[in-house]
C-alpha positions, 0 to 999 in steps of 0.5 A, spaced: 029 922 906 033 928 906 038 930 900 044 926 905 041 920 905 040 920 897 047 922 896 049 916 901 045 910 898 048 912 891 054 912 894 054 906 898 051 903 891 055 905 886 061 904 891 058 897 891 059 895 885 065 898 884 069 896 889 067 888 889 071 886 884 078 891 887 076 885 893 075 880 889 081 880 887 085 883 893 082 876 896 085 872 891 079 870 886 083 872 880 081 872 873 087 867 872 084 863 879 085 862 886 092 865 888 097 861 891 097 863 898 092 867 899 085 867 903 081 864 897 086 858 897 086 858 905 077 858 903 079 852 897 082 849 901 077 849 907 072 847 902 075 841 898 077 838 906 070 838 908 067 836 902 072 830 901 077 833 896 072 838 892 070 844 891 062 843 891 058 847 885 054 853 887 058 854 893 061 860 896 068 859 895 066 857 887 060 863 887 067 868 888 071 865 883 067 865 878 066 872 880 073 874 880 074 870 873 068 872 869 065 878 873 059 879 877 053 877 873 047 882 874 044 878 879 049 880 883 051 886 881 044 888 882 045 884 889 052 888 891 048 894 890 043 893 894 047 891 899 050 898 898 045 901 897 042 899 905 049 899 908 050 908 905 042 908 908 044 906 914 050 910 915 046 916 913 040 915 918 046 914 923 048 921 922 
């Protein structure tokens, strides 16, 4: 691998991480809740109508929310990352 390449992996990388909670919250997943009107109150919404009236545990609509409330654990900061990460990789190959 040359030096583009380690520079667009830590780049995608930390990009990742950075960027996910800026996302998170411009999406709607807040730290005060889902705001009214926004994507994640249209994906809420969809959820509890086809889980009949909640939002189930562990869904992906309550994965953000408790992202966008609490930020990204380690887990899955660790995950953002590497996504980042491969995407950065990808793009450079591309180059």
């Amino acid at each position: 691998m040359g030096l583009l390449t380690y520079v667009a992996v830590a780049a995608g990388a930390g990009g990742a991480v950075v960027s996910a909670p800026v996302v998170l919250g411009a999406i709607g997943f807040t730290s005060a809740g889902i705001a009214a009107g926004s994507y994640a109150a249209s994906m809420m919404s969809t959820a509890a109508i086809a889980n009949g009236g909640g939002v189930a545990a562990g869904s992906v609509v309550a994965v953000l929310q408790s992202a966008g409330m609490a930020g990204l654990s380690t887990a899955a900061t660790g995950a953002v990352a590497g996504v980042g990460a491969t995407v950065g990789g990808l793009l450079a190959a591309l180059i």
